[in-house]
C-alpha positions as CSV (number, residue, x, y, z in Angstrom):
1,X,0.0,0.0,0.0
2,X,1.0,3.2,-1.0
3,X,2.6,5.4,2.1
4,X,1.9,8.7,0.9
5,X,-2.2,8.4,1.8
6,X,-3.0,11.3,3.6
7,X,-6.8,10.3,4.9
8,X,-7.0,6.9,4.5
9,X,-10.6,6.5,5.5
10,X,-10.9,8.9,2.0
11,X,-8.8,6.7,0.2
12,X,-10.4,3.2,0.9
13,X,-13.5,4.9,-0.2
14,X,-12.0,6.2,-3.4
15,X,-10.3,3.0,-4.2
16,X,-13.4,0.7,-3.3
17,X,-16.3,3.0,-5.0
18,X,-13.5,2.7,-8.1
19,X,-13.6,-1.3,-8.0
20,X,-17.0,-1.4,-7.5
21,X,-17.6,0.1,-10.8
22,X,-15.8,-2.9,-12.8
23,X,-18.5,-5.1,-11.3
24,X,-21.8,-6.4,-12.7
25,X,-24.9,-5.5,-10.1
26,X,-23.0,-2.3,-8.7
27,X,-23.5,1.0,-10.2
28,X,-22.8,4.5,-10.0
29,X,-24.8,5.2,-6.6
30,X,-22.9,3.2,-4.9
31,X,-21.4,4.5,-1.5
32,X,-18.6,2.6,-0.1
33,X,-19.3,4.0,3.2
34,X,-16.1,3.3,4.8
35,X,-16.0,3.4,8.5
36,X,-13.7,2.9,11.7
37,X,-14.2,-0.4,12.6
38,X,-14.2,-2.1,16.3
39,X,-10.7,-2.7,16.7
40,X,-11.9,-6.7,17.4
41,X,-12.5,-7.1,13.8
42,X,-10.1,-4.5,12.0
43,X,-9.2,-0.9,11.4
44,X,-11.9,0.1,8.7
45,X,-15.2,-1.8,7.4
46,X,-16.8,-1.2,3.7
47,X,-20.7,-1.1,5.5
48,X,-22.3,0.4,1.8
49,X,-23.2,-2.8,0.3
50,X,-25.5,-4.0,2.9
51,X,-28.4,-0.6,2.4
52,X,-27.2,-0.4,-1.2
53,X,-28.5,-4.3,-2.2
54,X,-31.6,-4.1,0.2
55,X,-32.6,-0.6,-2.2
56,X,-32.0,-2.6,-5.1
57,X,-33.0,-6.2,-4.1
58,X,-29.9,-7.8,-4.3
59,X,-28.1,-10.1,-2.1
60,X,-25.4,-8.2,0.1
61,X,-23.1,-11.2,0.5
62,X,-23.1,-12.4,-3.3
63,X,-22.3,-8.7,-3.8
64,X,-19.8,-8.6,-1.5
65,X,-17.5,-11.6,-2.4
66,X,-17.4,-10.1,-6.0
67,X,-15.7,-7.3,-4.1
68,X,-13.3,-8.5,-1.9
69,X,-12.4,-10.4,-5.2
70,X,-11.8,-7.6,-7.2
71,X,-10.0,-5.7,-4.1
72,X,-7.4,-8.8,-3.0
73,X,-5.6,-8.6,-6.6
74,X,-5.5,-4.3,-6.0
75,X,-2.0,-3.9,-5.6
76,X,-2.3,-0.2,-3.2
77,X,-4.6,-2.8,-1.1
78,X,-1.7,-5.7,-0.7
79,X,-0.7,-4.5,2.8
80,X,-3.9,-4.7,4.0
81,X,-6.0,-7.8,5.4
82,X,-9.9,-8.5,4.3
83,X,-12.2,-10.3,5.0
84,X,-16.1,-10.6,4.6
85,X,-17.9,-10.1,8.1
86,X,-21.5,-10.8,8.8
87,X,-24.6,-10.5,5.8
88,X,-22.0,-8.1,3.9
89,X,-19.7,-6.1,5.7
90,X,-15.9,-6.2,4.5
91,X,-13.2,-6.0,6.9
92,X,-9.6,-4.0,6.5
93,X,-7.3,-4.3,8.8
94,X,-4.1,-2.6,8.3
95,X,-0.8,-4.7,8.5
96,X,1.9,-3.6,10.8
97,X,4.5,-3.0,8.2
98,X,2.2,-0.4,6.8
99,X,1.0,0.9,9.9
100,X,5.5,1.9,10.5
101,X,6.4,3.0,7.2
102,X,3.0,5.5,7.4
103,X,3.9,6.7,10.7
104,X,7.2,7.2,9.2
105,X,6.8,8.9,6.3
106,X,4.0,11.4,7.6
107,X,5.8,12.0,10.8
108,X,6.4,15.7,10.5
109,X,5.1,15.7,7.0
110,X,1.4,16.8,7.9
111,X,0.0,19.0,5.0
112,X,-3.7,19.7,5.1
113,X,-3.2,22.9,2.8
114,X,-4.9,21.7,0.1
115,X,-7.8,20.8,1.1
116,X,-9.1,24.6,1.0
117,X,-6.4,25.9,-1.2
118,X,-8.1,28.8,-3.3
119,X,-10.8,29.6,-1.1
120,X,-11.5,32.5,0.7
121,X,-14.0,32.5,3.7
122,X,-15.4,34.9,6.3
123,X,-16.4,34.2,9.6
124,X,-18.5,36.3,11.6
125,X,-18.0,35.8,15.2
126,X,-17.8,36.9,19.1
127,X,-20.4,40.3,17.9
128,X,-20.7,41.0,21.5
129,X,-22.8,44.7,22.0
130,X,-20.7,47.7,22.9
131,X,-22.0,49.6,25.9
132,X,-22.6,46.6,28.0
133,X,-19.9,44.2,29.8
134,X,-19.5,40.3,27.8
135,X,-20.8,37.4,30.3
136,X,-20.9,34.0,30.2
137,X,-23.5,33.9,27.3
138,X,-20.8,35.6,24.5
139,X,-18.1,33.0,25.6
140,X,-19.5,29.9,23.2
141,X,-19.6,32.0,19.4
142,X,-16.0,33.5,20.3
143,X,-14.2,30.0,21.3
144,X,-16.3,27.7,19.1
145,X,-15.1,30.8,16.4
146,X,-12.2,30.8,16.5
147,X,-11.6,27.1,16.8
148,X,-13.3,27.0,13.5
149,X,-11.4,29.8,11.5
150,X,-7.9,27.9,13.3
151,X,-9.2,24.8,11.5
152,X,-10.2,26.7,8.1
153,X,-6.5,28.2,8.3
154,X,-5.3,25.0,8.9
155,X,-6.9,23.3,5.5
156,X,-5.1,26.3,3.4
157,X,-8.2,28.6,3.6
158,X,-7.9,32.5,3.0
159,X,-9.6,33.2,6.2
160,X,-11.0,36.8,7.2
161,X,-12.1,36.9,10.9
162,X,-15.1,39.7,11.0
163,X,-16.0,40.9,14.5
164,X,-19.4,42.2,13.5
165,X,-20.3,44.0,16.8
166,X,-23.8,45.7,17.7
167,X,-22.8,49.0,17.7
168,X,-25.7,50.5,16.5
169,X,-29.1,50.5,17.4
170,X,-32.2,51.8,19.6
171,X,-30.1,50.9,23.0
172,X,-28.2,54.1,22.2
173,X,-31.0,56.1,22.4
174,X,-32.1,55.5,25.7
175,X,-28.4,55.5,26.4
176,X,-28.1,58.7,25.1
177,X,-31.0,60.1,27.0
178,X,-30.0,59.2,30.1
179,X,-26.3,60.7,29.7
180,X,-27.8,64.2,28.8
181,X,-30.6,63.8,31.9
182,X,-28.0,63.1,34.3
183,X,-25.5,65.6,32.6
184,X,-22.9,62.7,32.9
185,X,-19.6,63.7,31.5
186,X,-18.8,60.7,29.3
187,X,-15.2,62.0,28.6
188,X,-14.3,62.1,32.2
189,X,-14.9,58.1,33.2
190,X,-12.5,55.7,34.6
191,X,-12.3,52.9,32.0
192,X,-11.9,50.6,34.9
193,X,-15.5,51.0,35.8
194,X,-17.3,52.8,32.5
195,X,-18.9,49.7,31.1
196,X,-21.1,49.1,35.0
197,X,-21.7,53.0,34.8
198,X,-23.2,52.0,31.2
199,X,-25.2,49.3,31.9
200,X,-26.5,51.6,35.1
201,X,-27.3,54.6,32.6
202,X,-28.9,52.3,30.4
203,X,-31.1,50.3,32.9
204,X,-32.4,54.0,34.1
205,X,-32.9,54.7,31.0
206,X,-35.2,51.7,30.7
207,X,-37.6,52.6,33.4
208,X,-38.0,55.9,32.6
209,X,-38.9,54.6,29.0
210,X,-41.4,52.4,31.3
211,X,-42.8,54.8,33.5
212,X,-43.6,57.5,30.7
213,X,-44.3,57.7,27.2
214,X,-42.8,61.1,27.2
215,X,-39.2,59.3,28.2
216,X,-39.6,57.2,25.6
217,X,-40.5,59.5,22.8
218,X,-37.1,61.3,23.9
219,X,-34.8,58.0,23.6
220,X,-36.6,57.9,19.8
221,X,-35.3,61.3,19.3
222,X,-32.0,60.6,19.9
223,X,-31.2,57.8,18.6
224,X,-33.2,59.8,15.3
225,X,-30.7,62.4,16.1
226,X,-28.0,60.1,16.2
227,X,-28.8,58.7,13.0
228,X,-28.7,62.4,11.0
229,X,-25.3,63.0,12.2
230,X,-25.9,65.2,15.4
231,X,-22.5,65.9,16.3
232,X,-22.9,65.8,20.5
233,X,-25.0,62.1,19.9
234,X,-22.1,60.9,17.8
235,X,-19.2,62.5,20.2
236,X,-21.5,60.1,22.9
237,X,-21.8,57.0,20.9
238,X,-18.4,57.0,19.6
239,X,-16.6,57.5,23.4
240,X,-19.1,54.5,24.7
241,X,-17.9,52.1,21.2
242,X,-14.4,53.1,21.8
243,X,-14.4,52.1,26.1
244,X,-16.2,49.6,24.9
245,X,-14.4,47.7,22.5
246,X,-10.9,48.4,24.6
247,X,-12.7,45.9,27.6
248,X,-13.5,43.5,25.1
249,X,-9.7,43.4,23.4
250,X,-8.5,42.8,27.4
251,X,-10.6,39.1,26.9
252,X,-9.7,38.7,23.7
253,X,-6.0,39.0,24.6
254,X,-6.6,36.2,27.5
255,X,-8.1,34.0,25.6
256,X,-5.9,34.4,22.3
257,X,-8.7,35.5,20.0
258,X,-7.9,38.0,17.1
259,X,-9.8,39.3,14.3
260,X,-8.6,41.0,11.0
261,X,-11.4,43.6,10.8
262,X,-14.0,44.9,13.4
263,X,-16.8,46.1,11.1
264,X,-20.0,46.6,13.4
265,X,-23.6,47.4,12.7
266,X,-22.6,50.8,12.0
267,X,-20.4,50.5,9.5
268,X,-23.3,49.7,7.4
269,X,-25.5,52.4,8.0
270,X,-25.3,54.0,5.1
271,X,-25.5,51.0,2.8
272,X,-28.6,49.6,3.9
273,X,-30.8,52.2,1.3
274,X,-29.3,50.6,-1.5
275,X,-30.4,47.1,-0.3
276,X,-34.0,48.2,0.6
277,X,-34.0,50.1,-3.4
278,X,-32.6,47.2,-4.9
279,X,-34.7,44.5,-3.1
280,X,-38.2,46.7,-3.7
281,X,-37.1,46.9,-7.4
282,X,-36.6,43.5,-8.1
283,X,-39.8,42.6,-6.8
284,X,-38.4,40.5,-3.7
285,X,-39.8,42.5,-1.3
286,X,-43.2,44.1,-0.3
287,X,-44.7,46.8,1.5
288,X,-47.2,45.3,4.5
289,X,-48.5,48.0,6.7
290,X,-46.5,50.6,6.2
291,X,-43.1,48.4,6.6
292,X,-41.0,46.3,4.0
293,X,-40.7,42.7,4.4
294,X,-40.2,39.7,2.3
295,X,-42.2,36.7,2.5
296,X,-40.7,33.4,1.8
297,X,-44.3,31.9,0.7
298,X,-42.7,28.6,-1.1
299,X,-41.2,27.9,2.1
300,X,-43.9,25.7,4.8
301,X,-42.0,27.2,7.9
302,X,-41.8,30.9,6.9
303,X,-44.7,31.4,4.0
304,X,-46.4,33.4,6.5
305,X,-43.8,35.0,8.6
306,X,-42.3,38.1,6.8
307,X,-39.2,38.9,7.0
308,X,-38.5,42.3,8.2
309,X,-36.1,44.6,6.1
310,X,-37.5,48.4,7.1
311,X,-39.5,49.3,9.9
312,X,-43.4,51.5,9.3
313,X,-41.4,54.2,10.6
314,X,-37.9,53.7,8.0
315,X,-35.5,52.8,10.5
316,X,-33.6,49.6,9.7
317,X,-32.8,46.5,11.9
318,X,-30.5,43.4,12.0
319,X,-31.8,42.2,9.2
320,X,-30.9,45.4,6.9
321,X,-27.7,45.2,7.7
322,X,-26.8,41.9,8.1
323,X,-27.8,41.8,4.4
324,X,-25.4,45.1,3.6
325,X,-23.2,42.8,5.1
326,X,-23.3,39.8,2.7
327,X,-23.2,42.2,-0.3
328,X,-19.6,43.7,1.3
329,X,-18.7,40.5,1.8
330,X,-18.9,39.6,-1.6
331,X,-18.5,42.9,-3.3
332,X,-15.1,43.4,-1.2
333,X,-13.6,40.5,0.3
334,X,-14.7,37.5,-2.9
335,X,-15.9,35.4,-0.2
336,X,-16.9,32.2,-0.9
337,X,-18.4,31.2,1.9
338,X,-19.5,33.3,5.2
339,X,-19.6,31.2,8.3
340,X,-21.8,33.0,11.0
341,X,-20.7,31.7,14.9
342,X,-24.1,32.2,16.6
343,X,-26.8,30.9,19.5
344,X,-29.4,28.6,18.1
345,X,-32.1,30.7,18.8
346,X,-31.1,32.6,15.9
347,X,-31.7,29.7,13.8
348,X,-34.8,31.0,12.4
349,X,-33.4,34.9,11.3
350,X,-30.5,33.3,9.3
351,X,-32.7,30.8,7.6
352,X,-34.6,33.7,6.4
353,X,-31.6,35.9,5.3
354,X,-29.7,33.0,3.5
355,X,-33.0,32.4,1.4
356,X,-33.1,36.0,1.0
357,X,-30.0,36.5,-0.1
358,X,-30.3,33.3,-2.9
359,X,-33.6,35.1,-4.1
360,X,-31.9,38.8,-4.0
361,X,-28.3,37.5,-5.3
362,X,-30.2,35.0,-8.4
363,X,-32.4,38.1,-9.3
364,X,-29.0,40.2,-9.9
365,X,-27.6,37.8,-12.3
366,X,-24.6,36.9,-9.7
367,X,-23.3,33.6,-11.0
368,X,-21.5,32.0,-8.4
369,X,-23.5,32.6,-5.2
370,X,-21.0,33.1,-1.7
371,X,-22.0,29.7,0.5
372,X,-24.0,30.8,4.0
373,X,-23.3,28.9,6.4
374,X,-24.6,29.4,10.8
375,X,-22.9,27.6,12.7
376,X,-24.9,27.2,15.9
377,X,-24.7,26.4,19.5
378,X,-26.5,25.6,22.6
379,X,-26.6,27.3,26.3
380,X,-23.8,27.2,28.7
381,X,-25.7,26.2,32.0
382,X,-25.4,26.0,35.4
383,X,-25.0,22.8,37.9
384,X,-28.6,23.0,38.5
385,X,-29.7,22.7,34.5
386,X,-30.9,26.3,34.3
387,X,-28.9,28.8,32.4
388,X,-25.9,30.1,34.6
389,X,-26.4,33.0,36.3
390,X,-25.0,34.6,40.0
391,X,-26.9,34.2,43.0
392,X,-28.6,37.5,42.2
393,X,-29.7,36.1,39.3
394,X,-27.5,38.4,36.5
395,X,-25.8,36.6,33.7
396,X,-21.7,35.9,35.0
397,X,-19.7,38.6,33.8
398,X,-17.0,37.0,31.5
399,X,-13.9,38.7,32.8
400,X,-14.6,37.4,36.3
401,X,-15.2,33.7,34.6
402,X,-11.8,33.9,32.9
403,X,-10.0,35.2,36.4
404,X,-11.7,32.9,38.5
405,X,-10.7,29.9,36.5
406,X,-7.0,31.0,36.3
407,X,-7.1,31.6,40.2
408,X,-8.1,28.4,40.6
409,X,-5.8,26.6,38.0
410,X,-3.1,28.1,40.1
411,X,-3.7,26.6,43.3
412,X,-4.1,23.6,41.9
413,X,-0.7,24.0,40.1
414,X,0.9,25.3,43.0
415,X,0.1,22.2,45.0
416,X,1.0,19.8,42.8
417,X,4.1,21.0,41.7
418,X,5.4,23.9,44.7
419,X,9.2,23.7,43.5
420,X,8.4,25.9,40.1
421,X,9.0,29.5,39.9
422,X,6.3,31.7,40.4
423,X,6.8,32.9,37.0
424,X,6.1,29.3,35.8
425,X,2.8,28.8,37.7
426,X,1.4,31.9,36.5
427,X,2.5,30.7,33.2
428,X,1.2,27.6,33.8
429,X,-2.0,28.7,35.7
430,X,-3.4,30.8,32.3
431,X,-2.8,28.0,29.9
432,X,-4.6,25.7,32.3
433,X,-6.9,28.1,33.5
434,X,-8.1,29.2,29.8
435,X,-7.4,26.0,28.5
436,X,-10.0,24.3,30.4
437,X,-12.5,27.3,29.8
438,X,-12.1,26.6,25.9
439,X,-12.1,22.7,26.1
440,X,-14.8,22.4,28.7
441,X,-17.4,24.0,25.7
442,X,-15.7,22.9,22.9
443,X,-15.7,18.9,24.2
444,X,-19.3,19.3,24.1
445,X,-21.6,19.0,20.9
446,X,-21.8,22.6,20.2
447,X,-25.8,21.8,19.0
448,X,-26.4,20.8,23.0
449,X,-26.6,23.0,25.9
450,X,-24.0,21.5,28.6
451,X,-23.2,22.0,32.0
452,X,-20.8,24.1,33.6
453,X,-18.5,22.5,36.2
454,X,-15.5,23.7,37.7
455,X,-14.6,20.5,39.1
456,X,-14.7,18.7,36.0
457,X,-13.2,21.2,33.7
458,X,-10.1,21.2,35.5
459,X,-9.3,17.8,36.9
460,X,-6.5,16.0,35.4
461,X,-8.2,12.9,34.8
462,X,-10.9,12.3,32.3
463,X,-11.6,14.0,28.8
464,X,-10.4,17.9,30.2
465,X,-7.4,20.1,29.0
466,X,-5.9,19.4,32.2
467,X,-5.7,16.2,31.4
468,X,-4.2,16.5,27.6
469,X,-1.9,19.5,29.0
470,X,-0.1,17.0,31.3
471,X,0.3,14.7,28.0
472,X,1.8,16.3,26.2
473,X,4.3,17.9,29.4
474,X,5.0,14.4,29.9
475,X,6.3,13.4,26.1
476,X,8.6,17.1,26.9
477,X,10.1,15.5,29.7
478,X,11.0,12.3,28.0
479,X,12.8,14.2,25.2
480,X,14.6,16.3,27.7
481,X,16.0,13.3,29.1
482,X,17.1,12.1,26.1
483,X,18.7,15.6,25.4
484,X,16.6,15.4,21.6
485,X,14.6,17.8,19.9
486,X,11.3,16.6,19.6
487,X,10.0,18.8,16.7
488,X,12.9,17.7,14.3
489,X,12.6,15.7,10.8
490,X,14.0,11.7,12.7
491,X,15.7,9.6,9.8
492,X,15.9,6.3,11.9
493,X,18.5,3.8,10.6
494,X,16.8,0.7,10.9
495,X,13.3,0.4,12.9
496,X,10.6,-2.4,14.0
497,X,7.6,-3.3,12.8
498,X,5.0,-2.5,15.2
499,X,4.3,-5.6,17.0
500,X,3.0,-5.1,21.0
501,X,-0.7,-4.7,21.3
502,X,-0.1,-0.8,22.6
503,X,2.4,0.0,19.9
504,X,-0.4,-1.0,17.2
505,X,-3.4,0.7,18.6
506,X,-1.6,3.7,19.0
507,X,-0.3,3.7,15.5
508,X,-3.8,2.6,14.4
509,X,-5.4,5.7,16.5
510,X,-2.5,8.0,14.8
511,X,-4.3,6.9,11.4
512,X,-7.1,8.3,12.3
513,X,-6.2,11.9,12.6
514,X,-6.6,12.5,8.9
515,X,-10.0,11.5,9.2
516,X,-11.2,13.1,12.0
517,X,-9.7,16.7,10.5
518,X,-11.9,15.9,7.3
519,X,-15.2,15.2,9.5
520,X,-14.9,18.5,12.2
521,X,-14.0,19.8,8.5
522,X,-17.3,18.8,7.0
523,X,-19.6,19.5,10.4
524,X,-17.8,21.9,11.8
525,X,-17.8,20.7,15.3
526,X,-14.8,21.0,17.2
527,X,-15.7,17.8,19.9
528,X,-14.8,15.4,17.5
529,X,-11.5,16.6,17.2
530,X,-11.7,17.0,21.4
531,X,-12.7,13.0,21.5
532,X,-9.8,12.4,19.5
533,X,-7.1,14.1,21.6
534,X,-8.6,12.6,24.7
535,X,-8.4,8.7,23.0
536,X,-5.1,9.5,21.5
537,X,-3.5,10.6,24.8
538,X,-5.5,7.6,26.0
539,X,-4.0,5.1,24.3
540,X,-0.3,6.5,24.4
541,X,-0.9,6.5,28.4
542,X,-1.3,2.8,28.0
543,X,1.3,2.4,25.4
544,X,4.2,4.4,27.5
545,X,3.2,2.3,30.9
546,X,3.9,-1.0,29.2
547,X,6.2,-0.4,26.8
548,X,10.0,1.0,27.8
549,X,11.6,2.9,25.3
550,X,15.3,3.9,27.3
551,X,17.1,0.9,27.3
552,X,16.0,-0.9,24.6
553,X,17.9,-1.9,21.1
554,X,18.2,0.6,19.0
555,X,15.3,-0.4,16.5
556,X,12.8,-0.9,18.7
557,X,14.3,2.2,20.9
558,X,13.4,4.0,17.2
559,X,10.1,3.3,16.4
560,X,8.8,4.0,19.7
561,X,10.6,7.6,20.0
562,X,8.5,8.1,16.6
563,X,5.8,7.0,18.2
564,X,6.2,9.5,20.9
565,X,7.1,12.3,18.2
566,X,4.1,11.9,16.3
567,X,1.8,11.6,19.0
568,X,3.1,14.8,20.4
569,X,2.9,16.3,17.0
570,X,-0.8,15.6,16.6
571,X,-1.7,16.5,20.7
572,X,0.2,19.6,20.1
573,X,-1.4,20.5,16.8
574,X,-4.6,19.6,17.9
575,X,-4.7,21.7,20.7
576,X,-3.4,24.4,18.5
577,X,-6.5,23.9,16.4
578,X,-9.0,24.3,19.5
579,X,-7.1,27.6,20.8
580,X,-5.4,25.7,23.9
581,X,-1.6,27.0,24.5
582,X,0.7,24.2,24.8
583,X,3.2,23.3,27.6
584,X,6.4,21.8,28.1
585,X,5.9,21.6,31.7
586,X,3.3,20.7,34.1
């Protein structure tokens, strides 16, 4: 078998669906369906035939035999063992010779590049709303984000990170009222504490809004104010976006997040005419008591829910802009695909746009439409199944999250290893401490709502960054005992086959990392690529207990080192993929 496969999974299903086709009673529908096998009965199993002869009422056995046929005289397939399982399943179980010289030859050789070479793609994520303080509830679209656009990078993808904050919008009306009624001089505050003076200006503002018309007819006037040009309203709004958005870079810096371009909502507020003209014009959408919508009438869910572009009273929303925004997108950047990093209960808004946009985009003629893509998640919640809050019952400000989990990360730290420098445990305490914020959500199916546990998230045993962290440390420390680089290009001069049960399931699970980029590729979900790095780390556990690597002869002393490499390799590269810092020491 050919050593240069870089996702064998893909490969057996290339080669298979290939042979198929030379064989009477197959035809062109036919999926292989390759899949990771239990490792009782091999490494990979050809499943397709079975739902492929019940649709066309054949036998799955018959079928099969004609294809294990064809595939034991396929020469890239001679270093492989089959055999036919069950009604119709074919196994594959990789031989150890191949199993060593693909460890060796991809060892350091890891080029996923190609896969997206060519393409550019923007992803919208984070958007948290200036004026107000991020909690707990922006921490899932900003490290499931940029996990993603990490991966995207990864693959050989132009990748443009948009932070498309809500900087614009009725909240600075009543914001703006309540500066000017309390004669509150904006220029003067202590950054340290303008973003709780905002949110206390802005829930007055609120219940005066509540207690009297009049209030509120006065937040309408300034935001209308604001939206002219008025020169003191703008001097307001821009000194709250600017406080603003230096508290959110302060997170961003913990947690390693960075964006190319910050373009918020108001970036587009004088673009979002031209979509309202051009939309009208081209008979998408309608007027409907006194506002302009479009209806999506061929669609069941949303033939009677309008979609709303322009308010009665000509003031635009999200959905104005967020359609200005795939227009610059496109216009500007040549994306071909925009990836949106959202809560699910925006399912139903981007559904809309994203048919909106094919109906808008197919009326101007544009041949090649930009792929729209929302990528959405669930609810962080508390112990007690409820969406977290504080005692008092306000969402948990993110800043005190982020500290909090350092602070404990370092006692723990501390006691477990007292003789480092204080320099090294704080070092140590914010990769831990952040590390375990980011893999505690991105472990999780980002479609479900999980539980928040302190506990859990940092222990050192179990599926936790802790737990990976002190993996890879460990591999370090072997290396350092050996006084050898573990990140250089090993040219062994002679090396076993892999032969001891550990040695071949961790070669086996190092296999599978091609595969499992290509599916959190496809779906986008980071915990597959978290399930991985907790099985790999797993299994070389297991391998370096029983299994001695000082001492041994120099061949066998060989092939486990490159075991080790590569293991750290892919441990290190996938926890450069989910955002995690790596460590040397523990």
């Amino acid at each position: 078998m050919e050593t240069n496969w870089l996702d064998v999974k893909s490969k057996l299903g290339t080669i298979f669906y290939a042979l198929s086709q030379k064989i009477d009673g197959f035809d062109k529908d036919f999926n292989p369906e390759i899949r990771v096998a239990d490792p009782r009965f091999g490494d990979f199993q050809v499943n397709g035939v079975l739902g492929f002869a019940k649709k066309n009422k054949k036998n799955p056995r018959e079928l099969s035999e004609k294809l294990l046929i064809k595939a034991k005289q396929f020469e890239d397939l001679a270093d492989c063992s089959l055999e036919l399982s069950g009604p119709g399943f074919i196994n594959i179980r990789l031989t150890s010779d191949f199993l060593r010289q693909w460890v060796n030859t991809f060892c350091g050789r890891c080029n996923f590049k190609q896969w997206l070479a060519g393409k550019t793609i923007v992803i919208d994520y984070s958007s948290p709303n200036t004026a107000k303080q991020m909690h707990v509830g922006h921490l899932r679209s900003m490290i499931i984000g940029e996990s993603i656009q990490r991966l995207l990078q990864f693959c050989g993808a132009n990748v443009i990170r948009d932070n498309h904050i809500g900087d614009w919008g009725t909240q600075f009306g009543i914001l703006i009222m309540a500066v000017k009624r309390e004669n509150f001089d904006i220029t003067a505050i202590d950054s340290a504490t303008a973003l709780d003076e905002f949110e206390r200006l802005y829930r007055e503002g609120v219940a005066l809004t509540k207690q009297d018309q009049t209030f509120l007819n006065e937040a309408r006037r300034e935001l209308v104010a604001l939206q002219k040009g008025d020169l003191e309203n703008l001097r307001i709004w821009e000194t709250i976006n600017t406080v603003s958005y230096h508290a959110f870079e302060k997170i961003y810096s913990q947690m390693d997040v960075a964006f190319d371009y910050v373009l918020g909502e108001s970036f587009y507020r004088d673009k979002v005419d031209r979509i309202c003209n051009e939309l009208e014009a081209l008979g998408i959408a309608e007027k409907n008591q006194g506002a302009l919508v479009v209806f999506h009438r061929e669609h069941e869910r949303f033939k009677d829910q309008p979609f709303l572009i322009r308010k009665s009273d000509g003031a635009s929303n999200y959905a104005t802009t967020d359609l200005a925004t795939v227009l610059y997108r496109w216009e500007n950047f040549r994306a071909d695909t925009i990836i949106y990093v959202t809560d699910g209960r925006q399912q139903d808004h981007f559904q809309q746009l994203f048919l909106t946009v094919e109906r808008w985009f197919s009326a101007k003629n544009i041949p090649l439409l930009p792929q729209l893509k929302h990528v959405w998640f669930g609810t962080v919640l508390g112990e007690d199944g409820r969406a977290i809050k504080t005692r008092s019952g306000e969402s948990i400000k993110l800043k005190q999250l982020i500290d909090e989990s350092i602070a404990r990360a370092r006692t723990i730290v501390t006691e477990k290893n007292p003789d480092l420098s204080s320099v090294e445990h704080e070092k140590i305490a914010h990769a831990v401490g952040t590390g375990a914020i980011k893999y505690a959500d991105l472990s999780q199916n980002r479609t479900n709502d999980y539980i928040f546990s302190w506990d859990k998230m940092l222990s050192f045993d179990g599926n936790t960054a802790p737990y990976l962290l002190y993996a890879v440390a460990r591999i370090h420390t072997l290396f350092q005992r050996l006084d050898i680089s573990p990140h250089g290009r090993r040219e062994p001069k002679s090396m076993a086959d892999f032969l001891t049960p550990e040695e071949l399931a961790l070669a086996r699970k190092l296999v599978d990392f091609p595969s499992t980029i290509a599916q959190v590729l496809n779906d986008l979900k980071p915990h597959d690529l978290c399930t991985y790095l907790f099985e790999l780390a797993s299994e070389f556990s297991t391998f370096y207990k029983a299994n001695r690597i000082i001492g041994e002869t120099e061949d066998i002393f060989e092939k486990r080192l490159l075991l080790c490499q590569f293991v750290l390799h892919v441990l290190e590269t996938g926890l450069y993929l989910l955002g995690i810092e790596r460590l040397e020491k523990m």
